[in-house]
N, C-alpha and C positions, 0 to 999 in steps of 0.2 A: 456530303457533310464534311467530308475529312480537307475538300479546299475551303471551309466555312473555318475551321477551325484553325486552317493555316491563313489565311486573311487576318485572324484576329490577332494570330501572335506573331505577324511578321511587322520589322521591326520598318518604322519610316524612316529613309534617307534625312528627311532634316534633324529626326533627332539624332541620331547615328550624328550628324554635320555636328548638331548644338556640343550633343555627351565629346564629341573624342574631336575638337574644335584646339582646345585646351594643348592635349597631350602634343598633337599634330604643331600649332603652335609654337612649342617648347624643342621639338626636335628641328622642325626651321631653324631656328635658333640656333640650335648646335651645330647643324651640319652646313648650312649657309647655303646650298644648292639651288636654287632659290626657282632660278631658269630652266636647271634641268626634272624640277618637281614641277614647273608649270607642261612639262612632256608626259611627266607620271601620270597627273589626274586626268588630263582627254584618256590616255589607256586606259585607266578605271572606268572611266565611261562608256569609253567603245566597246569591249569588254562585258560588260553589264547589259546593254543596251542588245548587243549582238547576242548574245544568251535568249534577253529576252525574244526577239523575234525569230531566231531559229528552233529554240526549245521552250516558248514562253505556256503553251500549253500543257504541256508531259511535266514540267519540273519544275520543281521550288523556286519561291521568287525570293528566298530567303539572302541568298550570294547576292545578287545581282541589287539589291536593295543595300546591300551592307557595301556593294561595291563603289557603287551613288553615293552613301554618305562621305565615306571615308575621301574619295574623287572633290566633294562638295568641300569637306573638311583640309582638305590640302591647300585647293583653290584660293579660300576663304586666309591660310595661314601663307598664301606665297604672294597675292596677286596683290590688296595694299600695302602691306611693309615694304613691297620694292620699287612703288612711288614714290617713299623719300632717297631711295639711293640712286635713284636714278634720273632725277627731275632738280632742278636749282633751288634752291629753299625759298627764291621770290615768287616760284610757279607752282607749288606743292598744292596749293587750295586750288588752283586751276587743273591742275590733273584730276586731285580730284573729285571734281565737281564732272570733269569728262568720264571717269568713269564712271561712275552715275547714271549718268546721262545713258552713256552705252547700255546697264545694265539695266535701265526702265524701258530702252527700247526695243530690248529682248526681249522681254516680260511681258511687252505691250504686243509685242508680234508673234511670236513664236506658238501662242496660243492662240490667235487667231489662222496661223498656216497648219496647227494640227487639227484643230477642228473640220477648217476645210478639209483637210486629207481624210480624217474621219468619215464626216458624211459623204465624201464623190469616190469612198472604196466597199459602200454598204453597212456602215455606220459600228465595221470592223477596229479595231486600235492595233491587235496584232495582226501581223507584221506590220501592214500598212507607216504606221506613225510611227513605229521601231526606226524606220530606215531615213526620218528626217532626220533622228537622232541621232542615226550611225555616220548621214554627212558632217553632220553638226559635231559630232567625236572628230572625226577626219580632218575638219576644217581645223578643228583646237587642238591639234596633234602638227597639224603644216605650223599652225598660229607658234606653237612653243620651239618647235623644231628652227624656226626663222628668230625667234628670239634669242636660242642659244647662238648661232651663227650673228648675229647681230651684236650678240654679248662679249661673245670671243671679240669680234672685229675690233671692236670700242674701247678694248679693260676689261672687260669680264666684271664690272660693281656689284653684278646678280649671282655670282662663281666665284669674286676674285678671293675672298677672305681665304675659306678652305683650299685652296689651292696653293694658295701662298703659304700657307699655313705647313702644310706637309710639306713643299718642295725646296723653300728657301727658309737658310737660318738667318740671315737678317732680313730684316722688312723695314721697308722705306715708306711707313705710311702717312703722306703728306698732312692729309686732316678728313674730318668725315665731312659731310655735309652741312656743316654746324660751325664751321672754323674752329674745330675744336681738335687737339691732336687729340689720334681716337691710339691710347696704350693699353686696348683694352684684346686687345689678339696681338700685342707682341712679347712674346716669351721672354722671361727673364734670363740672366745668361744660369743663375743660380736655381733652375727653376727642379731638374733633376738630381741636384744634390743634396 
């Protein structure tokens, strides 16, 4: 009775994603890290996911659901905002029409390779289907780790704001993506007095 009870008030990852989508959002924004939060959310996953198949029967799925959202909700706030700073403004609908694409072919697969795992381990989900997951964490954890290192190599446009921001007092910033000068992260000289 008392897991009947925790079923019913434990919270779903997508709205956890939808409610705190917002806030998540708004701190991107601030902090501009963009590359290094696409490293955060696979941890939230793997994290959550390994929870679940190690202790998914003995303990609350209550973490590990709240870990998914927030994971989803980062994802959600890092992964299109930096297809315009990263892509030409002639190719911006072509990217993203490819991530799309990528994300319907996950959708369309990924549930088809759990089920099989489901039914050819006794039609068990724990662990079995945990540890597609935990590749699936590992691989998005290589996937952001290779995007920083990519970032760095390039300009860092997914890191460069904050970074610049703390370390140099002036900034040379050519234009954004927009042909537009972007004066909108460089400090006035009058800005602390």
């Amino acid at each position: 009775m008392l897991r009947l009870r925790q079923a019913k008030s434990c919270p779903s990852p997508f709205s956890l994603a939808w409610a705190s989508a917002l806030f998540f959002g708004f701190v991107v924004n601030k902090i501009k890290l963009r590359a290094l939060l696409s490293v955060v959310a696979p941890v939230l996953l793997l994290h959550a996911h390994v929870h679940i198949a190690l202790w998914g029967k003995g303990s609350s799925p209550i973490l590990p659901l709240v870990e998914q959202g927030m994971a989803l909700a980062v994802l959600g706030s890092v992964v299109l905002p930096s297809i315009s700073l990263t892509v030409t403004p002639c190719r911006v609908g072509i990217a993203f029409g490819m991530v799309a694409a990528i994300q319907n072919f996950a959708l369309a697969i990924v549930p088809i390779v759990v089920s099989k795992i489901y039914n050819s381990h006794g039609h068990r989900f724990i662990p079995n289907v945990e540890f597609l997951f935990i590749v699936l964490g590992l691989i998005g954890i290589g996937v952001g780790i290779a995007l920083n290192v990519v970032d760095a190599c390039t300009g860092g446009k997914l890191n460069h704001y904050q970074y610049n921001f703390w370390r140099e007092k002036e900034h040379t910033y050519e234009s954004d993506n927009f042909g537009t000068t972007n004066n909108f992260f460089i400090p006035s000289e009058n800005a602390l007095v």
